[in-house]
N, C-alpha and C positions, 0 to 999 in steps of 0.2 A: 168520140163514140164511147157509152160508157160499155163500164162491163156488167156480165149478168151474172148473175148467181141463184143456183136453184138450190135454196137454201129449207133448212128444216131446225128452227126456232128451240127445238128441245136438243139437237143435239151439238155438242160442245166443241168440235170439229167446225163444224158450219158455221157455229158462231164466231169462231176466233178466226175462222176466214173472212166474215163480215168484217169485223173487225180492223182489220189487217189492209183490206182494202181500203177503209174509211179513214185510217191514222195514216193512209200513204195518200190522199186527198182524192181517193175515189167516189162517185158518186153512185154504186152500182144499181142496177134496176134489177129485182126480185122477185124471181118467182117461187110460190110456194108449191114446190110440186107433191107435197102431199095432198091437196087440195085441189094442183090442176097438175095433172099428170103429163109429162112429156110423151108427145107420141115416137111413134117408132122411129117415123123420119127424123124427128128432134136429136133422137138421143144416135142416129147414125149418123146426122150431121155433124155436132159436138164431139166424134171419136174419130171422124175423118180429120176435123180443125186442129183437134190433138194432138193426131197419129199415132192414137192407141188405139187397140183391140179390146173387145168388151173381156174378153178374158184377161188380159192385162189388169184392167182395173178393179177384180175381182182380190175384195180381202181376205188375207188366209186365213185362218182360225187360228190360234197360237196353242201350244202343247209344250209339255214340260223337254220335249225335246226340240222344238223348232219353235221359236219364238214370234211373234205375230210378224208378219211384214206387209208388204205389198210386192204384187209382179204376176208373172204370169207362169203360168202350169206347164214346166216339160217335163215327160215320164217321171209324173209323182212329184216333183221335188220345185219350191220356190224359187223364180229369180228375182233376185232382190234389183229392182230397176228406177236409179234415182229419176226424181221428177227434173226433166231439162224442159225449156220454155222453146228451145230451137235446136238444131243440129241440122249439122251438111255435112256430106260423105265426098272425099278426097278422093282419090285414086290410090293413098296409103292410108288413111286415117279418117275418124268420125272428128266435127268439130263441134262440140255442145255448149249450150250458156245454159248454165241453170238457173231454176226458178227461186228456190229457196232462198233468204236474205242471205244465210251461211251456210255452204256444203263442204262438209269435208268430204274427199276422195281419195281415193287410195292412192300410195305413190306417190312422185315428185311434187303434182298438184297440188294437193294439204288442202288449205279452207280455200276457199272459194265464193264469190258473190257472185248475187247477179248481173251484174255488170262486168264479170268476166267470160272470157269463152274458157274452154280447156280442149286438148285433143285427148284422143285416145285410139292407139293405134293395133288395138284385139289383145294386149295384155297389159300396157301401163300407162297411166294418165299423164298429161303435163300440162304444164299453163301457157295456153298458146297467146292469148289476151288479155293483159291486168289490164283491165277499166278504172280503177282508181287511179294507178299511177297514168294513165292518159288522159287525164282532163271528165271522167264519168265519174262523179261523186254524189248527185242524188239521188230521189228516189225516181223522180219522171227520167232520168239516164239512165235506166234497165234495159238492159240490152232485150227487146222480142220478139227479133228477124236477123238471120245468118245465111252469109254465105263467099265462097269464095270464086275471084274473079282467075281468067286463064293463068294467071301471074303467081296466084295463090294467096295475092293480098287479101284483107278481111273486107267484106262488106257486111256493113247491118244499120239497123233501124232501132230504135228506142221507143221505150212505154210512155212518153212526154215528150217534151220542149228539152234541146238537147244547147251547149255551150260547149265547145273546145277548142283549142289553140288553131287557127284557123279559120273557123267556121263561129261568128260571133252571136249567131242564132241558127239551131235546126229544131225541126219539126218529128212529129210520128209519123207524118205520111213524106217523109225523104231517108233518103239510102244514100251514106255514107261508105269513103272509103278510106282507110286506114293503113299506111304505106311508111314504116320503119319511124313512126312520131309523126307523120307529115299527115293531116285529115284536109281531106275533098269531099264536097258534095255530088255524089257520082247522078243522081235523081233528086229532083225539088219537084216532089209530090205535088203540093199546093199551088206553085205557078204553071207546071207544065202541064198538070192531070187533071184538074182540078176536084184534089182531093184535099182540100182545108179543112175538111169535116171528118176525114176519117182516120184511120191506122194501119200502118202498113206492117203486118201482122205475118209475112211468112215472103218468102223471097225467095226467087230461082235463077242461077247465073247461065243463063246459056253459051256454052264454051262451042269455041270453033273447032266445026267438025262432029259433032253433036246433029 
């Protein structure tokens, strides 16, 4: 499935998202929405898939005292809210992969890619997932679906065509589970669902007793 982009030719943001896309061997399909406007339903569907608020993605004006960012408005004041590609909520802690190639974070974390997870338990980050040191080294191995099973082991899915110690081919439409170096194919999207054509793009573990 490719991806979309509702792109705006003049501006330099947009472009170096094209971009970026296309040097990671995407194909995207374009829409010019200055030209065809997304309708309402569009643009609530695209913040559901997200799971941001259109106030969230509201850019702040930058001033000689608070510097431009992005995030969302409480009493007056920006929060600064990195872009993550996923996140799953523990019963102690958030688990995020970010989207960015390199994210620094605050605390133990440090840089980070996208093919890592990190936690964060309401005041310090740490790395709960190096994807490079586990066999995710390119760019189709982007982690873009999180979660964890009753055990708390990682489940997730990739931007691509996935290889690691175990598993001698995975797909974007299979869920992977990841158990102390050991990788399972928890779901094989393609044989079982028949989803060979698509992307398994968001994931929810339903735990017993739920």
């Amino acid at each position: 499935m490719n991806p979309v982009i509702w792109h705006n030719p003049a501006c330099s943001t947009s472009r170096n998202a094209l971009a970026l896309l296309r040097e990671r061997g995407f194909d995207p399909d374009i829409v010019l929405y200055l030209e065809n406007p997304p309708s309402e339903a569009d643009i609530r569907a695209v913040l559901l898939e997200a799971g941001f608020s259109a106030r969230e993605l509201l850019r702040m004006r930058a001033t000689a005292e608070a510097p431009r960012t992005q995030g969302s408005i409480r009493s007056g004041r920006p929060r600064i809210r990195p872009c993550w590609r996923a996140c799953w909520l523990t019963p102690d802690s958030w688990r995020l992969a970010p989207t960015a190639l390199m994210l620094t974070v605050p605390g133990s974390a440090g840089k980070v890619d996208d093919s890592d997870v990190v936690a964060y338990d309401g005041a310090d980050f740490s790395l709960f997932f190096d994807g490079s040191a586990n066999g995710l080294s390119t760019n189709a191995e982007d982690v873009d679906a999180i979660a964890c099973d009753e055990t708390g082991h990682l489940l997730l899915s990739t931007v691509g065509g996935f290889s690691v110690p175990g598993i001698a081919k995975g797909t974007d439409e299979d869920l992977a589970r990841f158990d102390a170096g050991a990788w399972t194919i928890l779901f094989d999207g393609s044989h079982n669902a028949g989803l060979a054509a698509e992307d398994m793009g968001r994931v929810r573990a339903r735990l017993r007793g739920e």
